[in-house]
N, C-alpha and C positions, 0 to 999 in steps of 0.2 A: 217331609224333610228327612225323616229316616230313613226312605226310599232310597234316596236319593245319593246321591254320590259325596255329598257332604258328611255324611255317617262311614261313610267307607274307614275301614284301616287305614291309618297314617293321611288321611286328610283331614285338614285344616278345622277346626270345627265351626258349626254354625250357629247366631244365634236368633231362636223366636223372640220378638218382642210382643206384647198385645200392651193396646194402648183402651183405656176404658174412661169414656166420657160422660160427661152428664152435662145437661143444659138447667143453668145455676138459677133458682127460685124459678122453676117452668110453672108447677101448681099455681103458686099467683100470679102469672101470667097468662094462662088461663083462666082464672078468676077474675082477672082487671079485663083482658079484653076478648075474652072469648076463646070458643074450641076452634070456629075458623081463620081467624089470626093467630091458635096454637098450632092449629096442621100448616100454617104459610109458616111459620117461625120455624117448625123440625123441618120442612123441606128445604127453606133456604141453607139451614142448621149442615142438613145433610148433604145439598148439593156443596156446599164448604168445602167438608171433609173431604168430599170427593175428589174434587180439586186440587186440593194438599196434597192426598196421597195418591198415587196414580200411578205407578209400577204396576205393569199387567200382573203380577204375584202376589198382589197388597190386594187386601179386604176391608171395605167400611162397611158395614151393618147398623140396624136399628135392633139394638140389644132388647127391650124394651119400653115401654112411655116413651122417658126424655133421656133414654140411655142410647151411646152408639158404642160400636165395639170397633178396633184395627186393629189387623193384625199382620203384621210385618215378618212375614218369612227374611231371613238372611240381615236381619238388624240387629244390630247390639242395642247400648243400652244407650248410648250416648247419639248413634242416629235416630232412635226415638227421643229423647229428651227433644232431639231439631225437629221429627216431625209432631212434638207434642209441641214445644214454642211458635209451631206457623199454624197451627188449625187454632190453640189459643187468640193467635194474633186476628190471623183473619177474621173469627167470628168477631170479635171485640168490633173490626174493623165493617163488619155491617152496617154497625149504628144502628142493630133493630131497638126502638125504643122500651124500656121495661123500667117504667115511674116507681114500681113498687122493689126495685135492687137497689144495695149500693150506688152500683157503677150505672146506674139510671139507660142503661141499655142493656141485650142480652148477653152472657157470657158461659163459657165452658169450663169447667174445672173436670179434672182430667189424670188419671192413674196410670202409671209406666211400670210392668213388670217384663224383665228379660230374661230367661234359661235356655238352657242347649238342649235341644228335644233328642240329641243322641243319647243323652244321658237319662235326660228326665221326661219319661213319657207321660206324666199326667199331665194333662188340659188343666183338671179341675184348680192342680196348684198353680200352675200362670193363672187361670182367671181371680183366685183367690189374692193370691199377691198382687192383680193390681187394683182390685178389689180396695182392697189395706190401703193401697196408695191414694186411691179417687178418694177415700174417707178421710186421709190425712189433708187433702189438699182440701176438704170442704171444712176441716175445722182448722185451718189457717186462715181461713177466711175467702176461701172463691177465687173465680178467675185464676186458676194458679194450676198448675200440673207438681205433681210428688212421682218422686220414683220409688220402688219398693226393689232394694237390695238385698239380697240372702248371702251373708259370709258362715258358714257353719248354723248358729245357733245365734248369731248375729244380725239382727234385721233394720238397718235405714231405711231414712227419706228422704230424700234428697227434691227441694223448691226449684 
């Protein structure tokens, strides 16, 4: 993106979002039903993602285990919150079975950080911030996506 004509003088700026997922209690589902009902579970999991996000520019990955990463060239922070709310939904909407969750099916909890990579060249801090945010949204209790906001020295989260 800094290539690119979005970094140019006097244009418009752009924003990276990376969106960082996890699949909510996978270990004991593994444990209840097995590693080849966990490899059917990430692929369903994945082909999802897939799904949702689908802009030839947009990236879903298996970050690793029960982690996936997207990364959303040209989103702010508020078109990922939308594509963090339809990969949430959709997975919910599987109905893979998981006896030993809460929500007695599978679910993703999910971390939203957004910066302008004209500005801000490190990766490491997008992956860290949304980092921050996947961890917020697993101690609110799951199935949920958190955003990770930077104002200054200022840091939210936004449900």
């Amino acid at each position: 993106m800094r290539r690119s004509k979005f970094c140019a003088p006097g244009a418009d700026p752009a924003s990276l979002s990376l969106i960082l997922c996890d699949i909510d209690h996978f270990k004991l589902y593994n444990d209840t039903y097995g590693h080849q009902a966990g490899d059917y579970c990430l692929q369903q999991v994945a082909q999802t993602l897939s799904s949702v996000v689908n802009r030839p520019m947009d990236l879903v990955a298996r970050y690793g285990g029960e982690e996936f990463v997207i990364l959303l060239p040209e989103t702010d922070a508020i078109g990922a919150v939308h594509v963090a709310e339809q990969i949430c939904n959709q997975v919910r909407s599987l109905a893979i079975p998981h006896h030993r969750s809460l929500q007695k099916c599978v679910t993703i909890s999910a971390g939203i950080a957004t910066l302008n990579p004209c500005i801000e060249s490190r990766i490491a801090k997008l992956i860290l911030m949304a980092d921050q945010a996947l961890y917020q949204a697993k101690e609110e209790g799951r199935d949920r996506f958190c955003t990770y906001v930077e104002q200054g020295s200022l840091s939210q989260f936004f449900v």
